[in-house]
C-alpha positions in Angstrom: 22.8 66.7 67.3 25.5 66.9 69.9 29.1 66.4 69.2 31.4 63.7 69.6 32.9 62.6 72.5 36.8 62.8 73.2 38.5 59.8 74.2 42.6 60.3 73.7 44.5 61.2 70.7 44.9 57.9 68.7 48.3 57.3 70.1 47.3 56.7 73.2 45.1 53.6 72.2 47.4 50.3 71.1 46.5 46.7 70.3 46.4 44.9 73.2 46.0 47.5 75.8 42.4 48.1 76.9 41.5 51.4 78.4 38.5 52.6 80.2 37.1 56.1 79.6 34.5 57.6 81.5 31.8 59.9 79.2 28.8 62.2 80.4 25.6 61.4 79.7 22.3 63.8 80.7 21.7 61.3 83.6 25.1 59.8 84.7 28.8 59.3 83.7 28.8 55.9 81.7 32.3 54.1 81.6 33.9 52.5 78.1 36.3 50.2 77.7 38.4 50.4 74.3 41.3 49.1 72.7 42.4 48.2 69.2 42.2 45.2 67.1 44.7 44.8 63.9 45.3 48.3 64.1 41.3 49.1 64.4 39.5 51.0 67.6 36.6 48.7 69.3 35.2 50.6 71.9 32.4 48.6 74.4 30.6 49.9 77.6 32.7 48.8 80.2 29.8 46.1 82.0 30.3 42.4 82.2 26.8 40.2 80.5 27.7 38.1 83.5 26.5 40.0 86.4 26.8 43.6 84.9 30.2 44.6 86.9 33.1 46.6 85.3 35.8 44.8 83.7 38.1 46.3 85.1 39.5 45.6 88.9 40.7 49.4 89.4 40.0 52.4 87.2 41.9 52.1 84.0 43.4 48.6 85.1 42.2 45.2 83.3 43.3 41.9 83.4 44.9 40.5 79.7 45.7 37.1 78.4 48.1 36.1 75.9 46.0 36.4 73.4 45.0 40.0 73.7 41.9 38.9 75.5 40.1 40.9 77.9 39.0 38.9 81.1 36.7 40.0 83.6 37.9 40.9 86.8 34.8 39.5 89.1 34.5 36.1 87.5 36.9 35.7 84.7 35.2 35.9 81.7 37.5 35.9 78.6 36.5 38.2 75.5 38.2 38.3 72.6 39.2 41.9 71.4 37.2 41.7 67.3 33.6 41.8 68.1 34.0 41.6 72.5 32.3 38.0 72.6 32.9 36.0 75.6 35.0 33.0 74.5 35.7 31.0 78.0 33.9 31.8 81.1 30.5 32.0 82.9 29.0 33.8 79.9 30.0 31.9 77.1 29.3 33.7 73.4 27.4 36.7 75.2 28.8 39.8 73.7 30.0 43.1 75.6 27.5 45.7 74.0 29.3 47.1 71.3 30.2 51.6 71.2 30.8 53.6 67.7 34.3 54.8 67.8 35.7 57.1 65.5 39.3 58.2 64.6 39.5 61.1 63.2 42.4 63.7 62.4 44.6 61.9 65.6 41.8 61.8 67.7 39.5 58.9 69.1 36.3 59.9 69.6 32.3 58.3 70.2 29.0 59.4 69.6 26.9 60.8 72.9 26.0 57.6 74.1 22.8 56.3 75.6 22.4 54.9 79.5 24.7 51.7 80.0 23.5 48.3 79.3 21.9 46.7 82.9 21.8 43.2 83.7 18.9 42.1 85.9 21.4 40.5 88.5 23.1 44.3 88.8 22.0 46.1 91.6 20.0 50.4 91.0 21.9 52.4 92.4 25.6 51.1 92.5 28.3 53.4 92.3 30.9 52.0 89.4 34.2 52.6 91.5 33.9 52.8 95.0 36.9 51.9 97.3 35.5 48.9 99.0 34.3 47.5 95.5 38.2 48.5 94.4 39.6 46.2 96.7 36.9 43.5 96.3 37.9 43.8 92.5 42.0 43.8 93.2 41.2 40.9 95.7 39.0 38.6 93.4 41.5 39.8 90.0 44.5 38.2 91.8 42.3 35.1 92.6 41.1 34.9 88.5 44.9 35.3 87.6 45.5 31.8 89.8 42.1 30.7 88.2 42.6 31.0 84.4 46.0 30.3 84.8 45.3 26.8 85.6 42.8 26.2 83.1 43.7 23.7 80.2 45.1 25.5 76.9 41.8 24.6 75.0 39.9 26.6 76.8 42.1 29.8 75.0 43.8 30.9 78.0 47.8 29.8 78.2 48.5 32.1 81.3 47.3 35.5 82.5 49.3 38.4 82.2 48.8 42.2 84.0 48.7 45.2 82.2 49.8 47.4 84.8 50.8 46.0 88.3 48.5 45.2 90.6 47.7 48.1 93.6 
C-alpha cells in the first residue's frame, strides 16, 4: 500500500480559503483543491462537472463569495464548501468529486489518488496550467466577478470577493 500524500501542515489550511495542491500519480500530476469547513478539511479534485476546467483562474488562486463558496473561474459555478455541490450556476446540484483527507499529528494529508475525474466536453491531452489558458482564466475570472456580482441575492451570491489579488 503506498503512503499518504503530504499536502501542508494543518495550519496552513483555514475555513474559507481554498488551496490547490498538485499530487503525483503513476501516469500524471493530478491537482486538488481543499479547504476547510467548520473547522473540517474537504479536499476535491480540482475539475469543474461543467466543462472539466480547474477552478481555479491561476495556480493556487480561486475566486470566493461571501459565503465561503467556491466559484468557478470559466463559468461561474458556485459550490458550497460541505459536500462541494454546485448551488448556482451552469451545473446546478452536480458535485466536485469528492478526495479523503486526513489530519494527522499537524499534518494534512490524502491517500495516492486515482486519474482525475474527465468530463466528455474536456479535451485528451490538455495541459492544466498553461500560460495562455492563465490569462484566458484571469480574463474570464474578472468577467464572473462582474457576473455574479449582479446576480439577485436568491441565487446565494451577495457579491464576489478575491482571495488573493488578481495577476
Amino acid at each position: 500500500m503506498n503512503a499518504p500524500v503530504f499536502l501542508c501542515r494543518s495550519d496552513e489550511l483555514s475555513d474559507g480559503h481554498y488551496r490547490e495542491f498538485p499530487v503525483e500519480t503513476d501516469d500524471e500530476t493530478v491537482f486538488l483543491v481543499a479547504t476547510r469547513h467548520r473547522g473540517e478539511p474537504r479536499a476535491w479534485y480540482n475539475v469543474c462537472p461543467h466543462q472539466g476546467r480547474a477552478l481555479n483562474f491561476a495556480p493556487d488562486r480561486f475566486i470566493t463569495d461571501d459565503n465561503d463558496h467556491l466559484v468557478c473561474c470559466a463559468h461561474g459555478a458556485v459550490f458550497e464548501p460541505d459536500q462541494g455541490r454546485c448551488v448556482s450556476g451552469p451545473c446546478q446540484n452536480a458535485e466536485l468529486k469528492a478526495v479523503t483527507i486526513m489530519e494527522s499529528d499537524g499534518d494534512i494529508s490524502v491517500p495516492p489518488p486515482p486519474p482525475p475525474p474527465r468530463s466528455e466536453q474536456q479535451v485528451d491531452g490538455s495541459e492544466h496550467h498553461d500560460q495562455e489558458d492563465q490569462a484566458h482564466h484571469a480574463a474570464d475570472a474578472h468577467e464572473i466577478l462582474h457576473l455574479v456580482a449582479a446576480r439577485p441575492h436568491d441565487q446565494g451570491v451577495d457579491r464576489m470577493s478575491r482571495q488573493n489579488e488578481c495577476v
